[in-house]
N, C-alpha and C positions, 0 to 999 in steps of 0.2 A: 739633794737633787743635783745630778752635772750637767753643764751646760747643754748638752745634746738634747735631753729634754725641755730643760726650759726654753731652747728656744722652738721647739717642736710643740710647746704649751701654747708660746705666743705666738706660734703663728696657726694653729689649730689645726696643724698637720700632723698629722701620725710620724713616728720615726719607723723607718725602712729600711730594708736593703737600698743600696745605688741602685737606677735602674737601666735594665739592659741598654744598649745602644739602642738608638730608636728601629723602627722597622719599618720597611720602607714603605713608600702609602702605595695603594692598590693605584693609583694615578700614574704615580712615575714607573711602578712595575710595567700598566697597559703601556706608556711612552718607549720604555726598552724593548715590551715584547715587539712594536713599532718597528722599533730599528732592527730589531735583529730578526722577524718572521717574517715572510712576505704574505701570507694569510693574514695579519694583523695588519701588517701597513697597507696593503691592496682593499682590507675589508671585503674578505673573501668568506663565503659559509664556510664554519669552522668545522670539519669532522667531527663526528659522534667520539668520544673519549678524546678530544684536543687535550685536559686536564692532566689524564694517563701522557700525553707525549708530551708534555710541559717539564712534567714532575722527571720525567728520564732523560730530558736535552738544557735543562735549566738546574744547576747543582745548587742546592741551597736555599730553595724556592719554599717560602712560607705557603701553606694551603689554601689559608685565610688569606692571607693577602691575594694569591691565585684567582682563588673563587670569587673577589671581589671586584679585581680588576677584569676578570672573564664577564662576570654581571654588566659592569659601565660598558665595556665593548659589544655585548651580545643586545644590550637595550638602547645602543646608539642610535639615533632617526636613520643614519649614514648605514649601517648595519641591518639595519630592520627591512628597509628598502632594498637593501641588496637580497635579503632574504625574500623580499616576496615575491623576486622576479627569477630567481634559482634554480639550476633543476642539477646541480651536481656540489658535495662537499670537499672542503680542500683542506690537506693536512699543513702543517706548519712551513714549508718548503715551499707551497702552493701547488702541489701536485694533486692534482683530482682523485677524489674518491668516490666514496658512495654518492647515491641519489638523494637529491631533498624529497620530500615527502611533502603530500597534499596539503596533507594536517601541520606541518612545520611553516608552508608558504602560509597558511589561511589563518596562523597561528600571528606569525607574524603582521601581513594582511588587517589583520583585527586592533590586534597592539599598538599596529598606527593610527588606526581608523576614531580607537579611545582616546590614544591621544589628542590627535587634532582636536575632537570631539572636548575634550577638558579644558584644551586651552585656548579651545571659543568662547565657553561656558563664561571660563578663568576674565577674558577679556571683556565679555558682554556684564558681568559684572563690574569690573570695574567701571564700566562707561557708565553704567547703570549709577554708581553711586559718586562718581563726578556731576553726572547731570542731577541727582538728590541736592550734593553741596551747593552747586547753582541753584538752584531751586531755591531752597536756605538761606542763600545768603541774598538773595536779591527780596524773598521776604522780607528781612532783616532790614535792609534799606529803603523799604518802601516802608516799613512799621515805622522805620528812626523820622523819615521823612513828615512822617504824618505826625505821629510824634511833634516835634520841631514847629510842626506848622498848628498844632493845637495850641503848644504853649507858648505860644508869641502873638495869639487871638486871646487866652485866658486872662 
């Protein structure tokens, strides 16, 4: 056995190729498309095929990474609001183009509307089970107390 292995034994990791350079996250991709488009940094409706003029003004551009960092930007609260107030799309340069559609504002419109909606839900729970804990715990002290006061009469 040579070392490559055993220590690929011990550490219960497979032996590989090196791996590529890392890629970059869809995060810091959306921060450059920022700097460098004025439709990202303004959070402007992005034109129908933005992806199509990404992939032809951005050399080198992973798809996946693209499509992800398109996702975080297009499901932004910042984004979503601008969409539901809309009536015109903007290309990469922020030049106006096509028209938003009914269905795209009511589309958006809704997507807020879930959200808020979840993360009252989100919150009303939690209060719900902070006030259980109190509940519990102030049990608990009234049980010890009674407790305490039985066995010091027994």
């Amino acid at each position: 056995m040579n070392t490559t292995s055993l220590a690929a034994e011990s550490a219960d990791v497979p032996v590989t190729a090196p791996a590529p350079a890392p890629a970059q996250s869809a995060r810091s991709l959306l921060k450059q498309l920022q700097q460098q488009f004025p439709a990202f940094r303004d959070c402007l409706p992005l034109a129908i095929g933005i992806d199509k003029q990404l992939l032809a003004r951005v050399p080198g551009l992973d798809r996946k990474t693209m499509r992800a960092a398109l996702g975080i930007h297009t499901g932004s609260l910042r984004y979503l609001r601008a969409m539901e107030k809309a009536t015109v799309r903007y290309d990469l340069d922020g030049v106006a183009g096509a028209e938003v559609t009914d269905i795209h504002r009511t589309h958006a419109k809704e997507t807020l509307q879930q959200r808020f909606k979840k993360e009252a839900e989100r919150k009303k729970a939690e209060r719900d089970a902070a006030q259980a804990d109190e509940a519990n715990r102030l049990r608990q002290e009234k049980l010890l107390q009674l407790a305490s006061k039985f066995s010091r009469n027994g």
